[in-house]
PDB file as gemmi writes it, atoms N, CA and C in Angstrom:
CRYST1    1.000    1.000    1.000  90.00  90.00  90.00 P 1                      
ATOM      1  N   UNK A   1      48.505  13.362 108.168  1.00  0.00           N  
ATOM      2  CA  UNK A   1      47.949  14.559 107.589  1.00  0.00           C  
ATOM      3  C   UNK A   1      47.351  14.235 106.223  1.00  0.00           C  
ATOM      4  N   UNK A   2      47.778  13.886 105.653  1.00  0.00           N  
ATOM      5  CA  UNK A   2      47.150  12.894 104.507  1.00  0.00           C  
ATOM      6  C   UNK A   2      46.175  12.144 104.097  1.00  0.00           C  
ATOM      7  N   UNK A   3      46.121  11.650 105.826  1.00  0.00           N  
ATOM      8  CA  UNK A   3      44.733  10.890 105.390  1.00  0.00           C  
ATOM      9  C   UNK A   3      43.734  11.525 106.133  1.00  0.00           C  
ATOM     10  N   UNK A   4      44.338  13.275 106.320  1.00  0.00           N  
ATOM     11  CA  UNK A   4      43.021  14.041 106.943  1.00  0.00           C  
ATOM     12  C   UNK A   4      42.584  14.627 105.515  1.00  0.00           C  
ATOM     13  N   UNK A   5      43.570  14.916 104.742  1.00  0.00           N  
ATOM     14  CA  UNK A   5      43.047  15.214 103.221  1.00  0.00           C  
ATOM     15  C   UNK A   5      42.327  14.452 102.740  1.00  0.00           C  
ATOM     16  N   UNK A   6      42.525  13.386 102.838  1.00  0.00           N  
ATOM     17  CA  UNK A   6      41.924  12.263 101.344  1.00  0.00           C  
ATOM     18  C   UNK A   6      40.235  12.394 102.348  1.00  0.00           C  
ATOM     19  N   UNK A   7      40.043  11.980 103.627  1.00  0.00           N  
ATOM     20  CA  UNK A   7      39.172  11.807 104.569  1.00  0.00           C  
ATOM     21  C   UNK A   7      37.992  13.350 104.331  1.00  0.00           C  
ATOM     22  N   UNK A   8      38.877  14.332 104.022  1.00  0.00           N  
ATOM     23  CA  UNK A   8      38.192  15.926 103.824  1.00  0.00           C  
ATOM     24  C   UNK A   8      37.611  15.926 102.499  1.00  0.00           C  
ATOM     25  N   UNK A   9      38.456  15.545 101.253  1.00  0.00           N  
ATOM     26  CA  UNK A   9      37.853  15.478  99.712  1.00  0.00           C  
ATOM     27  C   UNK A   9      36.367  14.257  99.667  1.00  0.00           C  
ATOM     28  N   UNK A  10      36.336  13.313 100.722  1.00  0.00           N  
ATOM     29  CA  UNK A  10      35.528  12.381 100.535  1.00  0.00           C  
ATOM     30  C   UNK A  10      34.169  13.163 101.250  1.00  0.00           C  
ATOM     31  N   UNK A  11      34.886  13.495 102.295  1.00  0.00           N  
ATOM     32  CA  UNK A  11      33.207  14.116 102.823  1.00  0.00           C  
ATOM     33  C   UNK A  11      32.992  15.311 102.037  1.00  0.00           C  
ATOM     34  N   UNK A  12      33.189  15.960 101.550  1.00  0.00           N  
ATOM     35  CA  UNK A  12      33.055  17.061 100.441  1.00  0.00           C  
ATOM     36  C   UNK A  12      32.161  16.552  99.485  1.00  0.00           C  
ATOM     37  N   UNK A  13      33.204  15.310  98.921  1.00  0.00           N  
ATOM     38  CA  UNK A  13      31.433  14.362  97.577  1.00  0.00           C  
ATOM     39  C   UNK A  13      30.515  13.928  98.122  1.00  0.00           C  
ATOM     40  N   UNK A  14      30.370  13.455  99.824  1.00  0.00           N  
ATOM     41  CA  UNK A  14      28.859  13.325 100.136  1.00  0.00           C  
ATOM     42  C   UNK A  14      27.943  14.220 100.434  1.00  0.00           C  
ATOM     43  N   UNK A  15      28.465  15.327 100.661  1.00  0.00           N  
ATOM     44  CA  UNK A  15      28.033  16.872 100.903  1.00  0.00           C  
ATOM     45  C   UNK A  15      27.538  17.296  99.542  1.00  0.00           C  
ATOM     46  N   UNK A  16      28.729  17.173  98.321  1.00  0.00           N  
ATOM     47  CA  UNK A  16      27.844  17.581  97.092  1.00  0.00           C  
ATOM     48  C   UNK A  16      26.698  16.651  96.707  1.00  0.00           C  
ATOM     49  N   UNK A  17      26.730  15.015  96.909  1.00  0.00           N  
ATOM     50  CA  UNK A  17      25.635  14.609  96.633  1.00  0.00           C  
ATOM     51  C   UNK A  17      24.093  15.074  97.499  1.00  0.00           C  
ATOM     52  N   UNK A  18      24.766  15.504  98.985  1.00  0.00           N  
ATOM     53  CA  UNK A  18      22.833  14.992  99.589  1.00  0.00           C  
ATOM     54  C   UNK A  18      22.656  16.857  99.175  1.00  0.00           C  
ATOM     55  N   UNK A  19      23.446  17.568  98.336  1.00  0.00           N  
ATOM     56  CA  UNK A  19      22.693  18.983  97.852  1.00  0.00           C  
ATOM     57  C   UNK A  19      21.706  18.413  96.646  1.00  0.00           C  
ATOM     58  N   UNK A  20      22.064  17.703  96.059  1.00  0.00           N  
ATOM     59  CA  UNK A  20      21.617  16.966  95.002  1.00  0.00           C  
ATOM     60  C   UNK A  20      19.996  16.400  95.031  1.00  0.00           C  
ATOM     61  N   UNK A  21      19.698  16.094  96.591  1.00  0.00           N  
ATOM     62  CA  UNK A  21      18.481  15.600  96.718  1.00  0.00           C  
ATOM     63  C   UNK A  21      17.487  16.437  96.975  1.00  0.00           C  
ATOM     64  N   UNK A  22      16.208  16.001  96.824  1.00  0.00           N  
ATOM     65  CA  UNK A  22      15.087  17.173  96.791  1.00  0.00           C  
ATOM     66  C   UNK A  22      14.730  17.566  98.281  1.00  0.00           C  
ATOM     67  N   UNK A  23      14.153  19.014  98.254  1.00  0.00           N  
ATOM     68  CA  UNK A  23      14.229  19.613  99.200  1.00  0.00           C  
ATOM     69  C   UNK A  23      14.268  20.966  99.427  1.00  0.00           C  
ATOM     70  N   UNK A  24      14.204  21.490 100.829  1.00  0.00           N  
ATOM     71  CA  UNK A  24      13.912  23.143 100.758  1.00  0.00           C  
ATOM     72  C   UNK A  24      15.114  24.201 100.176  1.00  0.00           C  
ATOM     73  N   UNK A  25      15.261  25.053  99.490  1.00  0.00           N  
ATOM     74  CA  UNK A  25      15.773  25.804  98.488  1.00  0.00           C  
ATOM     75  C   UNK A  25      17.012  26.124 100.007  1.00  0.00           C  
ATOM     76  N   UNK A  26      16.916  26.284 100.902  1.00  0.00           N  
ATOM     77  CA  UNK A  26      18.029  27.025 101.440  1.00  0.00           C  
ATOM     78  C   UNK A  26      18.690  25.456 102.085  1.00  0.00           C  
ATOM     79  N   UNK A  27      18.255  24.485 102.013  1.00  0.00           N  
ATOM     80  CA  UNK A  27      18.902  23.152 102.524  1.00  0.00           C  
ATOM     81  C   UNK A  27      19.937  22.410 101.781  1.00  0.00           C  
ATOM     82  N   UNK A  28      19.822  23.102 100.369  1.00  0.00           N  
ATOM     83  CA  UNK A  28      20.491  22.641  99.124  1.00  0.00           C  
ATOM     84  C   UNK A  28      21.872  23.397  99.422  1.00  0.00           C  
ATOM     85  N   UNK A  29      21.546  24.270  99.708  1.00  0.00           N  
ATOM     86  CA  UNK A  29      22.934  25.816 100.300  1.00  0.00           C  
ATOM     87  C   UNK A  29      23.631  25.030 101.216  1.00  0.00           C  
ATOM     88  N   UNK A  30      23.010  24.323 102.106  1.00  0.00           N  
ATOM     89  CA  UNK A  30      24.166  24.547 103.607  1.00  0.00           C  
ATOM     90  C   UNK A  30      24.892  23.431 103.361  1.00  0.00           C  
ATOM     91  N   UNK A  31      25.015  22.380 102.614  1.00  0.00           N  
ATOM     92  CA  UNK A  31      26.283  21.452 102.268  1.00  0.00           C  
ATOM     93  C   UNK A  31      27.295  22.567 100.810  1.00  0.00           C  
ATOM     94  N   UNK A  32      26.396  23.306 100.216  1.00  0.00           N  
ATOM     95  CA  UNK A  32      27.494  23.943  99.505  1.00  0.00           C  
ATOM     96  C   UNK A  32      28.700  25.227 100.566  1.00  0.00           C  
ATOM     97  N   UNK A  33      27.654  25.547 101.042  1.00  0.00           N  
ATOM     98  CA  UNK A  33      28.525  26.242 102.324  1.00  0.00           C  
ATOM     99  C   UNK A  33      29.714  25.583 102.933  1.00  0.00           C  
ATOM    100  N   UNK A  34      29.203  24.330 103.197  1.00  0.00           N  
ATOM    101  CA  UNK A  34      29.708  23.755 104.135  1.00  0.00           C  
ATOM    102  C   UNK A  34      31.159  22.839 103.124  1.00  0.00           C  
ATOM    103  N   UNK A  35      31.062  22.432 101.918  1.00  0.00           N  
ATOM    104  CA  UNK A  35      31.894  22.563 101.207  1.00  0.00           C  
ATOM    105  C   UNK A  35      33.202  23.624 100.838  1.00  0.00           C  
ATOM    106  N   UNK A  36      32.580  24.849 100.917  1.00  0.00           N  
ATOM    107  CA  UNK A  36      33.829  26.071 100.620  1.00  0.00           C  
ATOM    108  C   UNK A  36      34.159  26.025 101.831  1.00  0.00           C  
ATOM    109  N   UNK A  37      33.511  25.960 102.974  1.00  0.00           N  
ATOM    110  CA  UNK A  37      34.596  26.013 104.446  1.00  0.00           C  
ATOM    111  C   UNK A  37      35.376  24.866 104.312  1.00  0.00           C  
ATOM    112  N   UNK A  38      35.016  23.777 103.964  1.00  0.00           N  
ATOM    113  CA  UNK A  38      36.079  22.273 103.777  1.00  0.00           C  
ATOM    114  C   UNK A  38      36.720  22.642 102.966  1.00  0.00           C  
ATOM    115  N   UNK A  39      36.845  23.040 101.771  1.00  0.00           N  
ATOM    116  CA  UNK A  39      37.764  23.449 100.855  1.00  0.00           C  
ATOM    117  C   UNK A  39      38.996  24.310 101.276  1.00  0.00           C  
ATOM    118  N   UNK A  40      38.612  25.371 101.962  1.00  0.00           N  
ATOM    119  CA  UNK A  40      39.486  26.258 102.473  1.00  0.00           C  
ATOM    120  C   UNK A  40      39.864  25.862 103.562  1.00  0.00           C  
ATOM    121  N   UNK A  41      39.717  24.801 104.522  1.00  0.00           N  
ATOM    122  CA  UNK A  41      40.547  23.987 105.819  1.00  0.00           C  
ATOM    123  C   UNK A  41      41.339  22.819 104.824  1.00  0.00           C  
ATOM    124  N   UNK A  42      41.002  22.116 103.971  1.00  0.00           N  
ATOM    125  CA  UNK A  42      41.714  21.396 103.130  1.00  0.00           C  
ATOM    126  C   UNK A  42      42.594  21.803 102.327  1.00  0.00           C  
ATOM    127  N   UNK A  43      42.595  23.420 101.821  1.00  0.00           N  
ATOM    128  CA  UNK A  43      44.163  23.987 101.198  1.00  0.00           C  
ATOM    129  C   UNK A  43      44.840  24.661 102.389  1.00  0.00           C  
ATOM    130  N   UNK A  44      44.321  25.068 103.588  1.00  0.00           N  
ATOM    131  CA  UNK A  44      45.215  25.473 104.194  1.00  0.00           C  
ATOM    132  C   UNK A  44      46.003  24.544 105.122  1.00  0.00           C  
ATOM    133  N   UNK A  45      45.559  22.992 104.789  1.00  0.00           N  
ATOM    134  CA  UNK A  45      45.935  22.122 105.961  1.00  0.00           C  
ATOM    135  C   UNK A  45      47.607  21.280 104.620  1.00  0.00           C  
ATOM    136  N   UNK A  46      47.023  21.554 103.072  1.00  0.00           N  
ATOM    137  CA  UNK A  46      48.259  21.415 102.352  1.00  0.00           C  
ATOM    138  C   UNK A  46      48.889  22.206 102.224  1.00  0.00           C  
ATOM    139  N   UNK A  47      48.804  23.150 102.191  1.00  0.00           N  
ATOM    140  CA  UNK A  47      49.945  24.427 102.773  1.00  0.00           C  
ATOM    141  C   UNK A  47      50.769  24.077 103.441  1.00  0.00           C  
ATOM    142  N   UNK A  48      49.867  24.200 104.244  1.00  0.00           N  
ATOM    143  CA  UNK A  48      51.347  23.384 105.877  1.00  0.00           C  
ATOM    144  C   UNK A  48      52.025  22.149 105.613  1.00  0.00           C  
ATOM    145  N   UNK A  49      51.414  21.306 104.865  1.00  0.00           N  
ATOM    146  CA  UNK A  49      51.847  20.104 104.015  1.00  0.00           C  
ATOM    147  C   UNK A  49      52.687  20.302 103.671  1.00  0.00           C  
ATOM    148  N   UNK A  50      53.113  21.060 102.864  1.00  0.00           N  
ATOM    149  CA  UNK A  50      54.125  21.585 101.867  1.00  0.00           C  
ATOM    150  C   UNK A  50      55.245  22.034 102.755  1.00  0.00           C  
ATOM    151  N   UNK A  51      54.646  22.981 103.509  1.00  0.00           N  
ATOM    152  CA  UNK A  51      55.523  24.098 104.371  1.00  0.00           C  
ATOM    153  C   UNK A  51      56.872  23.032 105.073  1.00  0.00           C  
ATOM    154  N   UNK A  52      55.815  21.582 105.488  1.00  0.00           N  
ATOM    155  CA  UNK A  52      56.356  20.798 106.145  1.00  0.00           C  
ATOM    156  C   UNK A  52      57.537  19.781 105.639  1.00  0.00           C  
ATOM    157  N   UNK A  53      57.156  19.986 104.542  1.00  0.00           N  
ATOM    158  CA  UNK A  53      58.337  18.593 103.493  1.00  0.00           C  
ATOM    159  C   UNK A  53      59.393  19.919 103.447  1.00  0.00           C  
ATOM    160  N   UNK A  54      59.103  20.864 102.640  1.00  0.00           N  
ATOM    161  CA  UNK A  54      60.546  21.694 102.555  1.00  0.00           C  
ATOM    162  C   UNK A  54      61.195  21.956 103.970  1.00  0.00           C  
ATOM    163  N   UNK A  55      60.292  21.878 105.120  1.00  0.00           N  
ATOM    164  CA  UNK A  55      60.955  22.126 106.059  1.00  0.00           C  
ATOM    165  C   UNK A  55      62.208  20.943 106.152  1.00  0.00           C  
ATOM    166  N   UNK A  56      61.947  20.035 106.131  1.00  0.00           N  
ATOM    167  CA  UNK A  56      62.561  18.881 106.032  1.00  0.00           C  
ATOM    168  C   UNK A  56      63.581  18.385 105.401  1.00  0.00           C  
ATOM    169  N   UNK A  57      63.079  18.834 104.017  1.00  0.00           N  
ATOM    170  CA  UNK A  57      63.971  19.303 102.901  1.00  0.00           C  
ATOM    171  C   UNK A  57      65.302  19.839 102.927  1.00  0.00           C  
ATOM    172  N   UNK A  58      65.436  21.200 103.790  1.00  0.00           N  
ATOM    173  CA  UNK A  58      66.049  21.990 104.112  1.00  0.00           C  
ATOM    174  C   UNK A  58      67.100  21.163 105.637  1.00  0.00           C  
ATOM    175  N   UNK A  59      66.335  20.739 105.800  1.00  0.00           N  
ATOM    176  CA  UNK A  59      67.424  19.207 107.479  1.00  0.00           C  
ATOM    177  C   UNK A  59      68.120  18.638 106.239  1.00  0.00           C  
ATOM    178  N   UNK A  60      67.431  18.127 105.269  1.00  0.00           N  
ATOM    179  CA  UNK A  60      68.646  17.292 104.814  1.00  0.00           C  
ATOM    180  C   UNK A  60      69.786  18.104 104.290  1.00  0.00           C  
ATOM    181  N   UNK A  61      69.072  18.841 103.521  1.00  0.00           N  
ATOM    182  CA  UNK A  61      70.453  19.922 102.938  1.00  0.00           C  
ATOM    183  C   UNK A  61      71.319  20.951 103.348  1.00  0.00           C  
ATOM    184  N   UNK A  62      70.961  20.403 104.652  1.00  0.00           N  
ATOM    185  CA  UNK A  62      72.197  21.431 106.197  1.00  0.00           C  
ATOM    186  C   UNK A  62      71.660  23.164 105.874  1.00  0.00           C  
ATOM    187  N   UNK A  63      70.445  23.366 105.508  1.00  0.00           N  
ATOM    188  CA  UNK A  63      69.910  24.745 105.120  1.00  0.00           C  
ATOM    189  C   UNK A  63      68.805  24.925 106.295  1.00  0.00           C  
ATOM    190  N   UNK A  64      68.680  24.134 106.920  1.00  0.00           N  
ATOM    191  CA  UNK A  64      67.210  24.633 107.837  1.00  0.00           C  
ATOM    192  C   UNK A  64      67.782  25.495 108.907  1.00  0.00           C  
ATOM    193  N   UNK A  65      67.169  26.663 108.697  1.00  0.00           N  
ATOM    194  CA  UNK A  65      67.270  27.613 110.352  1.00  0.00           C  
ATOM    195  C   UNK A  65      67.593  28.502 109.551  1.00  0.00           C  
ATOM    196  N   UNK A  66      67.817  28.368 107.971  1.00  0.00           N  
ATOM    197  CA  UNK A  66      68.272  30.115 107.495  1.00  0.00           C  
ATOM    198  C   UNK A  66      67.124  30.851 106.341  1.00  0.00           C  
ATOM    199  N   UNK A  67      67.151  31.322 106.606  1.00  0.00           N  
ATOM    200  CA  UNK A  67      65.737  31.832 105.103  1.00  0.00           C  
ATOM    201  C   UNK A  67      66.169  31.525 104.052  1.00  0.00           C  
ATOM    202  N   UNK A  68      64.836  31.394 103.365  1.00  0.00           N  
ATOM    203  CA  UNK A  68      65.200  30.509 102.224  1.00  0.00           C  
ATOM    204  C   UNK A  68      65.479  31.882 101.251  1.00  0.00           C  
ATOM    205  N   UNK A  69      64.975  33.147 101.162  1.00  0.00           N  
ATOM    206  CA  UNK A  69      65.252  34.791 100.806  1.00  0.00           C  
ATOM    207  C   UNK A  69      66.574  35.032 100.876  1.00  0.00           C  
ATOM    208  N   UNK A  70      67.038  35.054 102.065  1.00  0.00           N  
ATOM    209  CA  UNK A  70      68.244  35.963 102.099  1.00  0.00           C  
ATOM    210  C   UNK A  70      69.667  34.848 102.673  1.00  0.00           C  
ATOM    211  N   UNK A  71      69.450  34.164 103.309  1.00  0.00           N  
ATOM    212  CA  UNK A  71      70.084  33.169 103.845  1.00  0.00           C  
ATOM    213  C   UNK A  71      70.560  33.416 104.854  1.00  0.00           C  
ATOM    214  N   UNK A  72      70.152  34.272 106.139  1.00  0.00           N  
ATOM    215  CA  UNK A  72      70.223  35.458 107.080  1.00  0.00           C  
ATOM    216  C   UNK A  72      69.625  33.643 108.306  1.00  0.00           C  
ATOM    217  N   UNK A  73      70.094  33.835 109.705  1.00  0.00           N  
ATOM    218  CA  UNK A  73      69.410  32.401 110.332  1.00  0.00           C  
ATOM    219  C   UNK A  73      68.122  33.652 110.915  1.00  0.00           C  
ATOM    220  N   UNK A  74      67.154  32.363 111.144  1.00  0.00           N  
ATOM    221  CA  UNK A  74      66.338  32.391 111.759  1.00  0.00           C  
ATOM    222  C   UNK A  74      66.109  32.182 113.062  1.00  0.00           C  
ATOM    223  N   UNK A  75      65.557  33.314 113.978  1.00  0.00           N  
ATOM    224  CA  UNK A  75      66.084  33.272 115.335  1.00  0.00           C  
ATOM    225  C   UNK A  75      65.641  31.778 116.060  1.00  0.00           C  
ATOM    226  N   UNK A  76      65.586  30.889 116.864  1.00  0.00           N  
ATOM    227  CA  UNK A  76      65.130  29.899 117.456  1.00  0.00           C  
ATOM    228  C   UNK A  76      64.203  30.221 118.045  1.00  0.00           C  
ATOM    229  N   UNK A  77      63.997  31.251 118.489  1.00  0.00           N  
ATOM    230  CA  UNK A  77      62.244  31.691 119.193  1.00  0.00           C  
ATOM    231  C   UNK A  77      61.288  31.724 118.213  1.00  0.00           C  
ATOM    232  N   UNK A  78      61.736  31.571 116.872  1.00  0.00           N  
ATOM    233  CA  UNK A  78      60.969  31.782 115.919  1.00  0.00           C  
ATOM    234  C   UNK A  78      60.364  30.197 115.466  1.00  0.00           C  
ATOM    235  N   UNK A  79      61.617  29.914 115.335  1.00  0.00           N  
ATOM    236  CA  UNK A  79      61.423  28.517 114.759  1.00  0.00           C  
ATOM    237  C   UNK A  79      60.765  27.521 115.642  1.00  0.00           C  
ATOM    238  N   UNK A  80      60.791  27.760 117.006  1.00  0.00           N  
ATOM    239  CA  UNK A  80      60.048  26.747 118.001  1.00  0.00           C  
ATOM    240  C   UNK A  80      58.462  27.518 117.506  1.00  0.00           C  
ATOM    241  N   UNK A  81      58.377  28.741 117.865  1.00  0.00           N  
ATOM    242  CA  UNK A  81      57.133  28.594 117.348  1.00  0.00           C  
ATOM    243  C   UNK A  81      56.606  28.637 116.190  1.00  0.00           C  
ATOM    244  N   UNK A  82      57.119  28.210 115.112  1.00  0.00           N  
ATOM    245  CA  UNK A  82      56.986  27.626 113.836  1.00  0.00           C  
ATOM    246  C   UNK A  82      58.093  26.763 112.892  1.00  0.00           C  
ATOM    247  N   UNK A  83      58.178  25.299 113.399  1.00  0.00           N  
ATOM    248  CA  UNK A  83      59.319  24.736 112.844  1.00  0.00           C  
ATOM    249  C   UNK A  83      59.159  24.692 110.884  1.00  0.00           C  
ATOM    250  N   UNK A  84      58.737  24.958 110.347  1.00  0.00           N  
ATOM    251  CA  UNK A  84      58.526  24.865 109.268  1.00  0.00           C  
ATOM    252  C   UNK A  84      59.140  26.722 108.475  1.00  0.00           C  
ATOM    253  N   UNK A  85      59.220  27.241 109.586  1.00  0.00           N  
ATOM    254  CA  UNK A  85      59.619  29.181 109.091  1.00  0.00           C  
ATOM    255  C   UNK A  85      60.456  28.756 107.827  1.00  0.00           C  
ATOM    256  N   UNK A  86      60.197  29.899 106.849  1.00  0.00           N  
ATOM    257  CA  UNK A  86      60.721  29.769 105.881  1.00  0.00           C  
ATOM    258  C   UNK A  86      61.953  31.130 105.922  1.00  0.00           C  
ATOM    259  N   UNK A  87      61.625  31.968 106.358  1.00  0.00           N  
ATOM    260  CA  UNK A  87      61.930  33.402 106.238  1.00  0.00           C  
ATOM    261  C   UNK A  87      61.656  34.001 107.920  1.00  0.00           C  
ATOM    262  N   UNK A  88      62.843  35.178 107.677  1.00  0.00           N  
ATOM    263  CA  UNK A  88      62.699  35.547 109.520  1.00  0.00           C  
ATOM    264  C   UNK A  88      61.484  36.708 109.984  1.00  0.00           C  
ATOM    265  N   UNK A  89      61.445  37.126 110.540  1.00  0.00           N  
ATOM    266  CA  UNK A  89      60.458  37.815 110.990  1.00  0.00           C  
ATOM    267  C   UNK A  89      60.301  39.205 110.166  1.00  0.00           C  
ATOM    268  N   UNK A  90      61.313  39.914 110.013  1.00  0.00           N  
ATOM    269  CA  UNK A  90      61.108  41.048 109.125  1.00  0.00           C  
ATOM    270  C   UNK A  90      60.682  40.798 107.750  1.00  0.00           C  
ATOM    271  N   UNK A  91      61.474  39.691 107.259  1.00  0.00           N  
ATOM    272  CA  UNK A  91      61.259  39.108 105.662  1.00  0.00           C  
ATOM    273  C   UNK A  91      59.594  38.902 105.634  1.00  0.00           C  
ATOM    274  N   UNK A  92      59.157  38.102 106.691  1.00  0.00           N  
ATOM    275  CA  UNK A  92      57.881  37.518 106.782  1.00  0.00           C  
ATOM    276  C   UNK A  92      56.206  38.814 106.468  1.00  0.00           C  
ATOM    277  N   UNK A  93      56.934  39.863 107.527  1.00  0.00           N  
ATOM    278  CA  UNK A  93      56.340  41.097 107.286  1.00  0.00           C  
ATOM    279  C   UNK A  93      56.048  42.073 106.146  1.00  0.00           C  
ATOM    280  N   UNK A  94      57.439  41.732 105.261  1.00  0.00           N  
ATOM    281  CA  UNK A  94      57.460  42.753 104.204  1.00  0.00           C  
ATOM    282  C   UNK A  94      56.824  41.778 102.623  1.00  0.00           C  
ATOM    283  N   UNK A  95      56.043  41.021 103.111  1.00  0.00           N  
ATOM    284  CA  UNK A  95      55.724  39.733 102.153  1.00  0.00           C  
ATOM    285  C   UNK A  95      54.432  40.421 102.058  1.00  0.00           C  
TER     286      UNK A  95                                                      
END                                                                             
């Protein structure tokens, strides 16, 4: 996952450079476009990054399966479909 980040920030600087080169006024746009969509798949892909170490975090410290809020467990239907859950389904809602 990591080296889908580092791999995402790099094509991002060749995107800002060929805006850089001369050319038609709306051609200069579609690598900046195309930048804020990479930007926003690149914080939401460290999100989960994150989501993923504390998940982990929480295995070592005999805490995973309970919210990290209330300390209430988290049902297993939940957690298969999101091993990283931080919080249970109601908690998640009222966020």
């Amino acid at each position: 996952m990591r080296e889908l980040l580092v791999q995402a920030d790099d094509d991002g600087q060749d995107e800002r450079s060929a805006a850089n080169e001369h050319g038609d006024m709306s051609d200069s746009a579609e690598p900046l476009v195309a930048e804020q969509e990479q930007a926003a798949i690149v914080a939401g892909l460290r999100e989960r990054l994150q989501a993923i170490e504390r998940a982990q975090q929480r295995l070592v410290n005999g805490t995973y399966g309970l919210s990290v809020r209330s300390g209430e467990p988290i049902p297993d239907e939940r957690l298969e479909a999101d091993p990283a859950a931080e919080l249970t389904v109601d908690e998640a809602q009222t966020e």
